[in-house]
N, CA, C and O atoms as a MOPAC input file, in Angstrom:
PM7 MOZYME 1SCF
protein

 N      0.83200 1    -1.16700 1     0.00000 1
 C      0.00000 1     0.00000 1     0.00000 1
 C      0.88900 1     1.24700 1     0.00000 1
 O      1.86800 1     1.36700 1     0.73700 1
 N      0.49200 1     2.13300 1    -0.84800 1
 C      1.58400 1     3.14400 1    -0.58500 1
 C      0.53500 1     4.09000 1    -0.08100 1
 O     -0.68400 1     4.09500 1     0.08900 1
 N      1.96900 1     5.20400 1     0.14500 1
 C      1.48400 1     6.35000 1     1.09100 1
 C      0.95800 1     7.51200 1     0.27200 1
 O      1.19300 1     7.70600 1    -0.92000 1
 N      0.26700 1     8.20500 1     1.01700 1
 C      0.04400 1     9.40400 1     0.50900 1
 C      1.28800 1    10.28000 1     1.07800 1
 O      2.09800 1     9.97900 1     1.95500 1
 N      1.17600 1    11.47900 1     0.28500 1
 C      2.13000 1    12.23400 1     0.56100 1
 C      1.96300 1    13.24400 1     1.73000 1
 O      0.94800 1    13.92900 1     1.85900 1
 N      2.99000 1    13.28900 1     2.54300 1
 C      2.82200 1    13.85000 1     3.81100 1
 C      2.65300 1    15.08300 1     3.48600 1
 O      2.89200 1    15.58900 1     2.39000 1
 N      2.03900 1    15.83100 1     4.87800 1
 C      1.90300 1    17.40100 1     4.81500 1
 C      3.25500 1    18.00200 1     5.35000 1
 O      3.73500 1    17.88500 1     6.47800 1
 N      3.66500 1    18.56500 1     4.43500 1
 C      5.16700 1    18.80700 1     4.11500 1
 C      4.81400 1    20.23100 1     4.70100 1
 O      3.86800 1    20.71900 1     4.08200 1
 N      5.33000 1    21.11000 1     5.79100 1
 C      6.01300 1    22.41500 1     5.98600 1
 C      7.05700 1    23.17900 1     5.31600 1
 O      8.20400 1    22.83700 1     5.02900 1
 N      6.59000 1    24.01800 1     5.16800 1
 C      8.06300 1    25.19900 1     4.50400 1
 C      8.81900 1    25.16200 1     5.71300 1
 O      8.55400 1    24.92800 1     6.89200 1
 N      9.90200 1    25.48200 1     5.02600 1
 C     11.49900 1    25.96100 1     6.65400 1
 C     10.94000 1    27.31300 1     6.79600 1
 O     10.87300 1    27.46100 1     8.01600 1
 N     10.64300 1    28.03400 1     6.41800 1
 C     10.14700 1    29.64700 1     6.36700 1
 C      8.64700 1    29.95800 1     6.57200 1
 O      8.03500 1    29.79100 1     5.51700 1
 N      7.87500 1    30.35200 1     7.57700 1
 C      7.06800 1    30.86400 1     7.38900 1
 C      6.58400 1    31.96800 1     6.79200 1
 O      5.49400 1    31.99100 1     6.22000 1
 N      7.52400 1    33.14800 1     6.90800 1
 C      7.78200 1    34.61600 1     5.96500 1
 C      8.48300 1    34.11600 1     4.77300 1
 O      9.31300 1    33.20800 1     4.72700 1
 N      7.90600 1    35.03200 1     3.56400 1
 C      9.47100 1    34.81900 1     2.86400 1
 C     10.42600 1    35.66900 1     3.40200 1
 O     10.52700 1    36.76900 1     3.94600 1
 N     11.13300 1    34.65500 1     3.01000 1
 C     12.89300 1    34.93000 1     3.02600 1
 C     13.57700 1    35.05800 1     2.11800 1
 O     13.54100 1    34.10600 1     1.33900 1
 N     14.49000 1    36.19600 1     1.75100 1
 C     15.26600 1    36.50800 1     0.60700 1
 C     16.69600 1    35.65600 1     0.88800 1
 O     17.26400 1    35.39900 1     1.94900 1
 N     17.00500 1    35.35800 1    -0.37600 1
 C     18.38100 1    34.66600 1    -0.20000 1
 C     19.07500 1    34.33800 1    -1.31600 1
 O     18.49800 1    34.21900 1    -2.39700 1
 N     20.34600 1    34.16200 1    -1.17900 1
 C     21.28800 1    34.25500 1    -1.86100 1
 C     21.46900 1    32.54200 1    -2.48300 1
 O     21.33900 1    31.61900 1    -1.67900 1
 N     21.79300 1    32.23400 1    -4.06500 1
 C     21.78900 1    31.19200 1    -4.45600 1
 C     23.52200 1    30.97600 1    -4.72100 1
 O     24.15500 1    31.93100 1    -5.17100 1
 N     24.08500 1    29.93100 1    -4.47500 1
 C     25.11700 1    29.76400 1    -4.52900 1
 C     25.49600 1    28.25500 1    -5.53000 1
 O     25.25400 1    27.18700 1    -4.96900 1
 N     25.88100 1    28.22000 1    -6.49300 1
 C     26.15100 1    27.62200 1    -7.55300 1
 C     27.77700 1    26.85600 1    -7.59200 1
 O     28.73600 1    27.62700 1    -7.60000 1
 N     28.01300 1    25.51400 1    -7.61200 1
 C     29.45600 1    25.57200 1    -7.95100 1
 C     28.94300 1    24.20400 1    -8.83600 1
 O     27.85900 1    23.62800 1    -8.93300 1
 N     30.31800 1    23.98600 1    -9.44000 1
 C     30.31200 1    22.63500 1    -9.97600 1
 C     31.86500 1    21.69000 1    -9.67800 1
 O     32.41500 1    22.43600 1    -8.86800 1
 N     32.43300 1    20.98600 1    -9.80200 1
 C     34.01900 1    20.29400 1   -10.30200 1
 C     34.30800 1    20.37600 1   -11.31200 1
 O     35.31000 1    19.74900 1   -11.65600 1
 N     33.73400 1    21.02200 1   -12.10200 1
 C     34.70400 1    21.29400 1   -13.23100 1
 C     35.63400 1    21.71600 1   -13.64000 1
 O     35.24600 1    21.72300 1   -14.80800 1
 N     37.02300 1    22.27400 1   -13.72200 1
 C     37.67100 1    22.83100 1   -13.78300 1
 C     38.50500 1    23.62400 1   -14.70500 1
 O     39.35200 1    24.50800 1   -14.57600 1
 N     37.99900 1    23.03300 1   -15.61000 1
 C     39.03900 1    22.89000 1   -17.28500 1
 C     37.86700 1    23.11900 1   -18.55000 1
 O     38.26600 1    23.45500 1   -19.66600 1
 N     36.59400 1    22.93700 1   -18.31700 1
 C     35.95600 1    23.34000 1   -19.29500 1
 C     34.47100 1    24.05900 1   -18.88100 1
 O     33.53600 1    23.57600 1   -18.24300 1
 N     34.63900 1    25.53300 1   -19.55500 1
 C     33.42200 1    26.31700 1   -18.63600 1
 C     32.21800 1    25.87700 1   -19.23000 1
 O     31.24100 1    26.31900 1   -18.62400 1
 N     31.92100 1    25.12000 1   -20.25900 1
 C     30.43300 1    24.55600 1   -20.77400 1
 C     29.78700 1    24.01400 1   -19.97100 1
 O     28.62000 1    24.17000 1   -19.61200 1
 N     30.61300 1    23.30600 1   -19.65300 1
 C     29.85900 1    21.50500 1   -18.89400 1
 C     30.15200 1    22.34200 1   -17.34900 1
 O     29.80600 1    21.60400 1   -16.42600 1
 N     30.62200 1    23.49600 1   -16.92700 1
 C     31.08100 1    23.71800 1   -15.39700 1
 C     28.86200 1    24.43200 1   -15.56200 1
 O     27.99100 1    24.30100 1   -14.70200 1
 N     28.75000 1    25.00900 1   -16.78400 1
 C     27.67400 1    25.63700 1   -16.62400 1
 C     26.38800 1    25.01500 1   -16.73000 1
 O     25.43300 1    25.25600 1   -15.99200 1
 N     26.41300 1    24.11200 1   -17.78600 1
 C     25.38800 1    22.99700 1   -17.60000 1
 C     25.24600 1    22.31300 1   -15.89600 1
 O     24.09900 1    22.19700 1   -15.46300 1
 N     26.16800 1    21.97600 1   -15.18400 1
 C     25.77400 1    21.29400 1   -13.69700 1
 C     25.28900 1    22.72000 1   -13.25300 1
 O     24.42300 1    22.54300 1   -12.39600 1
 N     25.42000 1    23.60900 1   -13.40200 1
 C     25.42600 1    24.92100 1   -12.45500 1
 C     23.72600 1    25.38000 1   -12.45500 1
 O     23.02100 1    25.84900 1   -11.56100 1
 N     23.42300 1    24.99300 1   -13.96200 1
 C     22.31700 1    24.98300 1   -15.06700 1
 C     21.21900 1    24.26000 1   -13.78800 1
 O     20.35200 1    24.88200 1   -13.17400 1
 N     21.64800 1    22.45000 1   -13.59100 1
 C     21.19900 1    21.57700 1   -12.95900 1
 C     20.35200 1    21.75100 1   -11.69800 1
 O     19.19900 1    21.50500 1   -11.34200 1
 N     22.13000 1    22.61400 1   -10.88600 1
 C     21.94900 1    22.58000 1    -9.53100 1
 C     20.76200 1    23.86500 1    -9.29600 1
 O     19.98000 1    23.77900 1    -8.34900 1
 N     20.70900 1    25.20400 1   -10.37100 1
 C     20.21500 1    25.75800 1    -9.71000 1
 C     18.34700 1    25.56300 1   -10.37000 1
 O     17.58500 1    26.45700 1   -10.00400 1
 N     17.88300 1    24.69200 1   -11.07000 1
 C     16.84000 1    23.98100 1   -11.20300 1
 C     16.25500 1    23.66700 1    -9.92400 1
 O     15.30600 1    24.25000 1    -9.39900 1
 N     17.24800 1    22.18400 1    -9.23700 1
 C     17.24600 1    21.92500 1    -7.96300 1
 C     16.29000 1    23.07300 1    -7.01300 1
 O     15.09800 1    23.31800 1    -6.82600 1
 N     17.76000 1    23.63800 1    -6.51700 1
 C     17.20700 1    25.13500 1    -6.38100 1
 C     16.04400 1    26.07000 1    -6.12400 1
 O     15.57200 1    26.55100 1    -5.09400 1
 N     15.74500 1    26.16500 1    -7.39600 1
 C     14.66200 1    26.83500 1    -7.86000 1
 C     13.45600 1    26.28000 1    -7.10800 1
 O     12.62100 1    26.99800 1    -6.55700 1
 N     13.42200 1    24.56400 1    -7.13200 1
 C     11.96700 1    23.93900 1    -6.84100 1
 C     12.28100 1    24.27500 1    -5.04200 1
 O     11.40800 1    24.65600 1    -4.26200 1
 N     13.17800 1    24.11600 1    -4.81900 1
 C     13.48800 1    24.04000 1    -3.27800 1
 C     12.63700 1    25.41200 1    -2.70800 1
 O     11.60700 1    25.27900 1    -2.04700 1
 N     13.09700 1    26.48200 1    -2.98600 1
 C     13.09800 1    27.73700 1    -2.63800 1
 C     11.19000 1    27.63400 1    -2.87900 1
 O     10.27100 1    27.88800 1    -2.10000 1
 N     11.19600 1    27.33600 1    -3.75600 1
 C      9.22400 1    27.49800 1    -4.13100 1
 C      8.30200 1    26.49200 1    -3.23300 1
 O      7.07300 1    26.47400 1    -3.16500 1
 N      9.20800 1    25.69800 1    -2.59300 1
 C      8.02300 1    24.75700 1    -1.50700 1
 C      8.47400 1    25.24800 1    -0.37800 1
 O      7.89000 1    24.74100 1     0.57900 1
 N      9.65100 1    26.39600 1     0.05300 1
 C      9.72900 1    26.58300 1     1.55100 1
 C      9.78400 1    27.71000 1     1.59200 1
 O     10.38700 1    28.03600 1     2.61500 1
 N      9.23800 1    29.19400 1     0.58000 1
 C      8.85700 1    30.17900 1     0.81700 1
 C     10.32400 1    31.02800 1     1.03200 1
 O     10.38200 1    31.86900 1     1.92900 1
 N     11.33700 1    30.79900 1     0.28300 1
 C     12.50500 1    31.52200 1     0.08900 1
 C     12.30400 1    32.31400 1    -0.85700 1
 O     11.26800 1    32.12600 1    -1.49400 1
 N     13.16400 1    33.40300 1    -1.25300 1
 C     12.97400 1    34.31800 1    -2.86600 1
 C     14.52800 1    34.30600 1    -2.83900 1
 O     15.15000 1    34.66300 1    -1.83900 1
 N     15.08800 1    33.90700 1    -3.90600 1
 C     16.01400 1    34.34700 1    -4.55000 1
 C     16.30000 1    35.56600 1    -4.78400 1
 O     15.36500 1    36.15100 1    -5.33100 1
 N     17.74800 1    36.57300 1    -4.48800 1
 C     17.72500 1    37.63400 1    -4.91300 1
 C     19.01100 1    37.87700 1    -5.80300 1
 O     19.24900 1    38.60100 1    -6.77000 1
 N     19.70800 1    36.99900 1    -5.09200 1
 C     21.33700 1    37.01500 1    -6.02000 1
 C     21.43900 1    35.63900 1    -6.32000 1
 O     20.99600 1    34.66500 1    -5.71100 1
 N     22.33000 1    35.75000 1    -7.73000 1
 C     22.90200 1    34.29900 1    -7.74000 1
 C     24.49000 1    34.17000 1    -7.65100 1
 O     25.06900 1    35.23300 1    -7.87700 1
 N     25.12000 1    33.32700 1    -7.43200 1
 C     26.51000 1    33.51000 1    -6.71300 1
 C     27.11700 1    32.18700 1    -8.02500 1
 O     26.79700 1    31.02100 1    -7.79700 1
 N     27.89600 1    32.47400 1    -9.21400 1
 C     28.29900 1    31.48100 1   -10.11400 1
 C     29.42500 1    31.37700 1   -10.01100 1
 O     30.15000 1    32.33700 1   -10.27100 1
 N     30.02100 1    29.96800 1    -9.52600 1
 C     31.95000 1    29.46600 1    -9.55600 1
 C     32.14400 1    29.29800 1   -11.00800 1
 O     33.16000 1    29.73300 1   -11.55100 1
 N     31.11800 1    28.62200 1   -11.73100 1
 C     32.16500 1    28.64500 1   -13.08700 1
 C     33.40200 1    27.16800 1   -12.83800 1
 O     33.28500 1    25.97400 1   -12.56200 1
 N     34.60800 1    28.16700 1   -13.14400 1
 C     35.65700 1    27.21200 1   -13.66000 1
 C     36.82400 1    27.92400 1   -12.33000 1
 O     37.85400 1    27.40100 1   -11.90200 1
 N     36.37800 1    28.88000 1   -12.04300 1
 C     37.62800 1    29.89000 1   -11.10600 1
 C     37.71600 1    29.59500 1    -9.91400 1
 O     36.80700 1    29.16000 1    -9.20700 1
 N     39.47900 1    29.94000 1    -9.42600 1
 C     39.72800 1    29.23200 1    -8.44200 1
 C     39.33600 1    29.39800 1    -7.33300 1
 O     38.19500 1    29.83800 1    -7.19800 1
 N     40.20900 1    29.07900 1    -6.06400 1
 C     39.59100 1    29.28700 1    -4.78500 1
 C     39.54800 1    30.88400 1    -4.32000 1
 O     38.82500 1    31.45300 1    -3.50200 1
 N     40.43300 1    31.29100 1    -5.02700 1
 C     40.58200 1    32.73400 1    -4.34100 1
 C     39.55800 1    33.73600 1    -4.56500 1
 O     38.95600 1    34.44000 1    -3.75500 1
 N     39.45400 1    33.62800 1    -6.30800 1
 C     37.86700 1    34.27200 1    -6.74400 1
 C     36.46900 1    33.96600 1    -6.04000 1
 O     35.52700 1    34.71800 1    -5.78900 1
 N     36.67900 1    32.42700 1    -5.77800 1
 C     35.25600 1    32.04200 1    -5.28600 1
 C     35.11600 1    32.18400 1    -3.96900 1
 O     33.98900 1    32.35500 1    -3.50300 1
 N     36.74100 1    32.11500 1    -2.78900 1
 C     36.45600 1    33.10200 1    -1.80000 1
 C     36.06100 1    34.42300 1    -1.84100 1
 O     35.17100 1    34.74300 1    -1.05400 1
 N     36.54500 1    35.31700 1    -2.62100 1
 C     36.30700 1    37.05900 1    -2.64600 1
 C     34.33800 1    36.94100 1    -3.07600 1
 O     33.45100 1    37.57200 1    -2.50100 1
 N     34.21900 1    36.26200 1    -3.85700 1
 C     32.69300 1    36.15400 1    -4.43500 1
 C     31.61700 1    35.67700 1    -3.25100 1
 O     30.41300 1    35.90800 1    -3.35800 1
 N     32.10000 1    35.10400 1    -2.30900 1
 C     31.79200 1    34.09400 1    -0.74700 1
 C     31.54300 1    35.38600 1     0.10000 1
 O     30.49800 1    35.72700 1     0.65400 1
 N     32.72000 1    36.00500 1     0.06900 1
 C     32.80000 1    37.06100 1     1.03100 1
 C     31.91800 1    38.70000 1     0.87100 1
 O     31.69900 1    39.66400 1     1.60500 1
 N     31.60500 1    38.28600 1    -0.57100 1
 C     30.83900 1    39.22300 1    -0.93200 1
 C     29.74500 1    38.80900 1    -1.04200 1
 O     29.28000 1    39.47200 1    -1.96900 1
 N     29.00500 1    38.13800 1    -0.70500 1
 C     27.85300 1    37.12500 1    -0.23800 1
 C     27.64000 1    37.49200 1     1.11900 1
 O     26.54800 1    37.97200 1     1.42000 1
 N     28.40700 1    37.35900 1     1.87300 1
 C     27.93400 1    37.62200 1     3.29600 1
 C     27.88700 1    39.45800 1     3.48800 1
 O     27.11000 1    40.13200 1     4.16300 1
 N     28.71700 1    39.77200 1     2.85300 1
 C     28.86100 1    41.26000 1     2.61300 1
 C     26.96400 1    42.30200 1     2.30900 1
 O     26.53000 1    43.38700 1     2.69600 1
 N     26.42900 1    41.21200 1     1.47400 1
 C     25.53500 1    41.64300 1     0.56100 1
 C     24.08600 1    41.60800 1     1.93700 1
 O     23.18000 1    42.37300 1     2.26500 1
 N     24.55800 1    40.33900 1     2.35400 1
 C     23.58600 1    39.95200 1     3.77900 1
 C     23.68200 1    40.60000 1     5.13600 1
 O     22.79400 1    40.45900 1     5.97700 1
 N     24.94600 1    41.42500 1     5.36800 1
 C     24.80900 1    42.40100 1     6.25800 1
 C     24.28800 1    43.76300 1     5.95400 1
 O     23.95500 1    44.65200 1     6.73700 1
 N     24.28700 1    43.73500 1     4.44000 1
 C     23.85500 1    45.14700 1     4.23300 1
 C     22.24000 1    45.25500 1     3.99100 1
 O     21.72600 1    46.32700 1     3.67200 1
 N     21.38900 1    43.90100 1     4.19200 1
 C     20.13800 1    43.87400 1     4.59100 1
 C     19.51800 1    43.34500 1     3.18200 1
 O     18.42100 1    42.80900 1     3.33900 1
 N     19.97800 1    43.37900 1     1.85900 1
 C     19.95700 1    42.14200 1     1.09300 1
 C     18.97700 1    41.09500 1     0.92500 1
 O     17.98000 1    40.83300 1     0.25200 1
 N     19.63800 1    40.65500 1     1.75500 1
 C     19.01800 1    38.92800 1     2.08400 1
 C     19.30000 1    38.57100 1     3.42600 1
 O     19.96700 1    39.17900 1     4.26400 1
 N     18.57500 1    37.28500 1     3.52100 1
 C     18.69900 1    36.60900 1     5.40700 1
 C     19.15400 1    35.53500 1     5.45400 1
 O     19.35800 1    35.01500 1     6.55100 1
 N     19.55100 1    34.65500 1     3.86600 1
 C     20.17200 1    33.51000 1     3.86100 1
 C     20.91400 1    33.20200 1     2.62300 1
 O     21.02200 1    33.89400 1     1.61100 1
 N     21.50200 1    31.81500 1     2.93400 1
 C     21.95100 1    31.11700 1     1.91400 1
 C     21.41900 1    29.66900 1     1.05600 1
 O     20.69600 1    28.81200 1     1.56300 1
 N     21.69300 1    29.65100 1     0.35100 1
 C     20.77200 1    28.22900 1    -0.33600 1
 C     22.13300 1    27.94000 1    -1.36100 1
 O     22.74000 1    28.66100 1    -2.15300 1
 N     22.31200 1    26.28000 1    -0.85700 1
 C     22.96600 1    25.59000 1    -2.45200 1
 C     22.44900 1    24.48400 1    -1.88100 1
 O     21.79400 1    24.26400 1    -0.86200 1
 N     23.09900 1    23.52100 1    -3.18800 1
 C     22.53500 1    22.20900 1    -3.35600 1
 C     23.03600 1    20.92200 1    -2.18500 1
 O     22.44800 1    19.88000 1    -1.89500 1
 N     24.23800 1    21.43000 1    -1.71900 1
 C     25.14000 1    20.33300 1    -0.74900 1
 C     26.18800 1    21.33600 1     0.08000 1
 O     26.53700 1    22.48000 1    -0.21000 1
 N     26.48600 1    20.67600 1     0.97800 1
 C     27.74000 1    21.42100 1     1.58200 1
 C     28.83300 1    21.10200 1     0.54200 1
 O     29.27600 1    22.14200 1     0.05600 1
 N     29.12000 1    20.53900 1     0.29500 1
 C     30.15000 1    20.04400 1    -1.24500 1
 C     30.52400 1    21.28500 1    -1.83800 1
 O     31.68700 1    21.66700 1    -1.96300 1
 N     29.33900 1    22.00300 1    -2.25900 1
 C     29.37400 1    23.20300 1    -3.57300 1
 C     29.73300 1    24.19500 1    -2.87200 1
 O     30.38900 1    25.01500 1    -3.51300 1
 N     29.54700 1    24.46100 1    -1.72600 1
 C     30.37200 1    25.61400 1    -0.94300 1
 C     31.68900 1    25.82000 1    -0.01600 1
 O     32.08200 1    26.79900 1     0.61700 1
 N     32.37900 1    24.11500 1    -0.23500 1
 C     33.13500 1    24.10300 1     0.82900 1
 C     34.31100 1    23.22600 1    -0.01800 1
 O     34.00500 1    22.56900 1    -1.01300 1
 N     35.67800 1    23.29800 1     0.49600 1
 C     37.11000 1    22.00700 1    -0.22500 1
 C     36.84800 1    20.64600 1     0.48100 1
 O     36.93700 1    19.54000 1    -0.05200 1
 N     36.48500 1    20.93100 1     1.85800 1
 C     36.30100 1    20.02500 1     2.75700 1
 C     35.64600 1    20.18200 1     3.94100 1
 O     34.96700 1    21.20400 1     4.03800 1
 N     35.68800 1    19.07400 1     5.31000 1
 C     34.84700 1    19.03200 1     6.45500 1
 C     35.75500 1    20.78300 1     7.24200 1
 O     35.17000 1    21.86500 1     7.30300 1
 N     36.61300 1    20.63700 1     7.52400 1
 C     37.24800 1    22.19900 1     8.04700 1
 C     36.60300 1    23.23900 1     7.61700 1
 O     35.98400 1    23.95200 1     8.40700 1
 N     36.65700 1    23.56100 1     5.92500 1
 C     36.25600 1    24.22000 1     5.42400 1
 C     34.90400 1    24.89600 1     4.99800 1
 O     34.50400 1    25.90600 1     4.42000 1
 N     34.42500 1    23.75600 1     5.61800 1
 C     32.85900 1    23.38400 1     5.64600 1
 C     31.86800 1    24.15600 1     6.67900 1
 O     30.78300 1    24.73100 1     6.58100 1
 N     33.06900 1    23.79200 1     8.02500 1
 C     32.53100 1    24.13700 1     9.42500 1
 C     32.72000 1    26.04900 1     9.37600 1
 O     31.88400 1    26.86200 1     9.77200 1
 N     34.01000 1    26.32800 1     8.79400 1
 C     34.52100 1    27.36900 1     8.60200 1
 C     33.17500 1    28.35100 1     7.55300 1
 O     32.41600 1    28.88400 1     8.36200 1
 N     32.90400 1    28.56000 1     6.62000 1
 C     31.46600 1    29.07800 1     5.98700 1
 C     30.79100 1    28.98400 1     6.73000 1
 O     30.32600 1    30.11500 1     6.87500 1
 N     30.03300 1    27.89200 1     7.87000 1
 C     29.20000 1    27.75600 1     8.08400 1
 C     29.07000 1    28.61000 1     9.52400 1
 O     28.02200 1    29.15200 1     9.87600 1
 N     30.24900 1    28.63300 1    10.25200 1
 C     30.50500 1    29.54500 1    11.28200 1
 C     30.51800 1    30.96700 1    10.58200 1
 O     29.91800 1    31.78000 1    11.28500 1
 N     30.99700 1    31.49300 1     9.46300 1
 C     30.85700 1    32.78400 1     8.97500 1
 C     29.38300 1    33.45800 1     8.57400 1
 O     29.22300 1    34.67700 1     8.51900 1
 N     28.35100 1    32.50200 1     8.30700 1
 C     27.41600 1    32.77300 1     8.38600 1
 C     26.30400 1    32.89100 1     9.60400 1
 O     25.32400 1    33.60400 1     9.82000 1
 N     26.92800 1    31.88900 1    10.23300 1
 C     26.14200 1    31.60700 1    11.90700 1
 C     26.99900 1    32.79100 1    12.44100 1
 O     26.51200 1    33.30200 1    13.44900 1
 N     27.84400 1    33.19500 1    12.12400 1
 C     28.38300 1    34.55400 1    13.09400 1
 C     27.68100 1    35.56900 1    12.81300 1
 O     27.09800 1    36.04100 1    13.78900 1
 N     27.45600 1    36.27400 1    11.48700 1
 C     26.88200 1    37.44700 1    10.97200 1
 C     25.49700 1    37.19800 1    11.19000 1
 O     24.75700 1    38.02400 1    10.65700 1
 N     24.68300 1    35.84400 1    12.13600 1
 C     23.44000 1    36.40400 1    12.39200 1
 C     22.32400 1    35.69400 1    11.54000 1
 O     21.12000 1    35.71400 1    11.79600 1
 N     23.18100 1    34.80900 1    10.05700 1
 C     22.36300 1    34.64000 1     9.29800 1
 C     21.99600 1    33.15500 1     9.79600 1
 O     22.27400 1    32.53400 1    10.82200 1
 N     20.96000 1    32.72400 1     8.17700 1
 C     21.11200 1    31.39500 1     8.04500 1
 C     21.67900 1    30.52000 1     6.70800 1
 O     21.88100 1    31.21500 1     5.71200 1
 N     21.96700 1    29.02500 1     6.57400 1
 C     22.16200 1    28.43000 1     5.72900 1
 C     21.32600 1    27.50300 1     5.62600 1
 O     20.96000 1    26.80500 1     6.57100 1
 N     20.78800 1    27.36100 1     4.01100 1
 C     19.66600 1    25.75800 1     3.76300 1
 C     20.43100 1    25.38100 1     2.64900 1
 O     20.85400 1    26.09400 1     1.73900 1
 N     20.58300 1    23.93100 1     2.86600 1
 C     21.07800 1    22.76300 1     1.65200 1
 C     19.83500 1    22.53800 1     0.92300 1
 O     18.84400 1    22.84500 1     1.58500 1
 N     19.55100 1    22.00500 1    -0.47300 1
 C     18.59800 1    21.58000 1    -0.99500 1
 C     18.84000 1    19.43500 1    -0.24700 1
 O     17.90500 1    18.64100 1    -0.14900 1
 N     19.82500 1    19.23700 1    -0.00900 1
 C     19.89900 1    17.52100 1     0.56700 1
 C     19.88700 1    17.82900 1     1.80600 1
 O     19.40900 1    16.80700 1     2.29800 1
 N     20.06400 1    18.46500 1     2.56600 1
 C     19.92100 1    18.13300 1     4.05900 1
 C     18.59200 1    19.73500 1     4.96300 1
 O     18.28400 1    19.97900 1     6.12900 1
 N     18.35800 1    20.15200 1     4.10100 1
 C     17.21400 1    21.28500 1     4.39900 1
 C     18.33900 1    22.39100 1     5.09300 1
 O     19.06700 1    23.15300 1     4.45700 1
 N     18.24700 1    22.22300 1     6.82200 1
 C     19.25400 1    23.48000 1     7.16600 1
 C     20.17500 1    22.43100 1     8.21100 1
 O     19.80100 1    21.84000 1     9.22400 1
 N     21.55200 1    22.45100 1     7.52800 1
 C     22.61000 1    21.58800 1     8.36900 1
 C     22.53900 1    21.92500 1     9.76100 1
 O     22.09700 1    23.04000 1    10.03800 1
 N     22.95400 1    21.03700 1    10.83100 1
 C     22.71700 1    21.14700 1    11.90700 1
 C     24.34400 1    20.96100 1    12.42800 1
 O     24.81800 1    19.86800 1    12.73900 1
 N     24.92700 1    21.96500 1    12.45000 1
 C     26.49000 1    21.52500 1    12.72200 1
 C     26.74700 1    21.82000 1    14.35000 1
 O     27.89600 1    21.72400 1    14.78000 1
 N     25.44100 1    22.25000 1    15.41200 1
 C     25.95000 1    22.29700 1    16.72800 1
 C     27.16700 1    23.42200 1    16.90100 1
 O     28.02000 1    23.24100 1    17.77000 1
 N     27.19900 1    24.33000 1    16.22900 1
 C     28.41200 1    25.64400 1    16.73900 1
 C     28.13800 1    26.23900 1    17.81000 1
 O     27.05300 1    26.78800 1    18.00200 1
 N     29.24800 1    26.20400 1    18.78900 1
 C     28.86800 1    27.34400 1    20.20600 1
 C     28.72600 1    28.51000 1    19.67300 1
 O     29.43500 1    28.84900 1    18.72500 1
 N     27.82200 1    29.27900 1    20.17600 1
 C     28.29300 1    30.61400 1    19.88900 1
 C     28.74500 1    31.09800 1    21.07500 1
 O     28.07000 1    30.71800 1    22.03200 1
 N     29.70600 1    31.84500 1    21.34800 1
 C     29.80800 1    32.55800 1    22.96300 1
 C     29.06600 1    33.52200 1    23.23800 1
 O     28.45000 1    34.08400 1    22.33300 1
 N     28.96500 1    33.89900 1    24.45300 1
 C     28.41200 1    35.50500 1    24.22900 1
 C     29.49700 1    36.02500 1    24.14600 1
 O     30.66500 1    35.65800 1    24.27600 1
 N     28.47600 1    37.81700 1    23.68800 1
 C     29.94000 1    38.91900 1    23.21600 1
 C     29.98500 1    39.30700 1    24.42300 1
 O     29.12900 1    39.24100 1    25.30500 1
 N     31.34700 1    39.84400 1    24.43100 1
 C     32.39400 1    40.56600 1    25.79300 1
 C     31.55700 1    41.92600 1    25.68300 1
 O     30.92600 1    42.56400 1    24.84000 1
 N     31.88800 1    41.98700 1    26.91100 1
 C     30.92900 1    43.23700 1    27.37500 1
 C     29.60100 1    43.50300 1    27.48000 1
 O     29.08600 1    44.62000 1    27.41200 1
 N     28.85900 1    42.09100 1    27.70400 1
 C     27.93400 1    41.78600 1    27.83900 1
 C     27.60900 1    41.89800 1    29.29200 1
 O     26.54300 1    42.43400 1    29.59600 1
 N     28.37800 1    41.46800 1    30.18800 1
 C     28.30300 1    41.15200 1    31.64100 1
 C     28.60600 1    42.17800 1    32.13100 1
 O     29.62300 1    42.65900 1    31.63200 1
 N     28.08600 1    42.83600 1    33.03800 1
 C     27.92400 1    43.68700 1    33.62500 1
 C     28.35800 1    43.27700 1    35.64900 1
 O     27.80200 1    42.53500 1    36.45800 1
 N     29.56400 1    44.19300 1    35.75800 1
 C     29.35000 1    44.08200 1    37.46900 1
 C     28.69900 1    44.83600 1    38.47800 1
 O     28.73400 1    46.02700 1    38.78800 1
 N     28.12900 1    43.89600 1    38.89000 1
 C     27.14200 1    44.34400 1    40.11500 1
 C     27.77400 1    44.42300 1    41.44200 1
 O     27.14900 1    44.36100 1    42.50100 1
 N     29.05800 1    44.56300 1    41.32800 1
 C     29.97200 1    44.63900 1    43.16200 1
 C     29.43600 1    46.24200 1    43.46000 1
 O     29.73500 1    46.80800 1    44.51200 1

C-alpha cells in the first residue's frame, strides 16, 4: 500500500530573501562547469518554491579558483549584512566548501553574521556551533 504524501512544511514561514550559490568540479571546461550549475540551480529553484525563500542574487563558480570564489563568498555575506538577504541556499555542503574544516569554517561565517544556511539535501545543516556571548555583555554588580 503506498502512502500518501505527507503534509510537508516550509522551513520559512515569511518569505525569506536569499542568496543562491552555484558551484560545480569542473575545472578545465566552462560549458559543462555551466550545464551542472544549469542543474543545480533547477534543484534550487523547486526548493526555494516549496519553503517560501525568494532568490535575490545568484553567486556562479564557473571554472575559477579558490581565491575568486572566496572574494565572491565574502561578498555574499557582505551583501547579507547590508540587509539584502537573510540567507543562503545551495545544493550540498560540497558546492560551498574544499572540505569538512572548510565546511565548518562558511558555516561559522554565516552563523556569526546572524544569518542562516539551507542545503537543498539536508534542508538546514545542523552543525551544533557554540556561539559565545559577546564581551561586554556582563555587567558588574559589586
Amino acid at each position: 500500500m503506498r502512502r500518501k504524501g505527507r503534509n510537508k512544511k516550509p522551513l520559512m514561514t515569511n518569505p525569506t530573501r536569499c542568496i543562491v550559490i552555484l558551484s560545480s568540479d569542473e575545472q578545465h571546461n566552462e560549458i559543462k562547469a555551466e550545464e551542472a550549475e544549469n542543474r543545480q540551480l533547477n534543484r534550487i529553484r523547486e526548493f526555494t518554491k516549496q519553503n517560501n525563500l525568494i532568490p535575490v542574487a545568484i553567486v556562479r563558480r564557473g571554472i575559477m579558483g579558490r581565491v575568486v570564489y572566496n572574494r565572491y563568498f565574502s561578498g555574499a555575506i557582505e551583501c547579507m549584512r547590508q540587509g539584502k538577504a537573510e540567507a543562503v541556499v545551495c545544493v550540498n555542503m560540497d558546492t560551498i566548501s574544499y572540505g569538512i574544516a572548510d565546511a565548518y569554517y562558511r558555516v561559522g561565517l554565516i552563523k556569526e553574521a546572524g544569518f542562516r544556511i539551507f542545503t537543498v539535501d539536508e534542508k538546514e545543516p545542523m552543525m551544533h556551533l557554540y556561539m559565545p556571548p559577546k564581551k561586554g555583555v556582563f555587567t558588574d554588580e559589586d
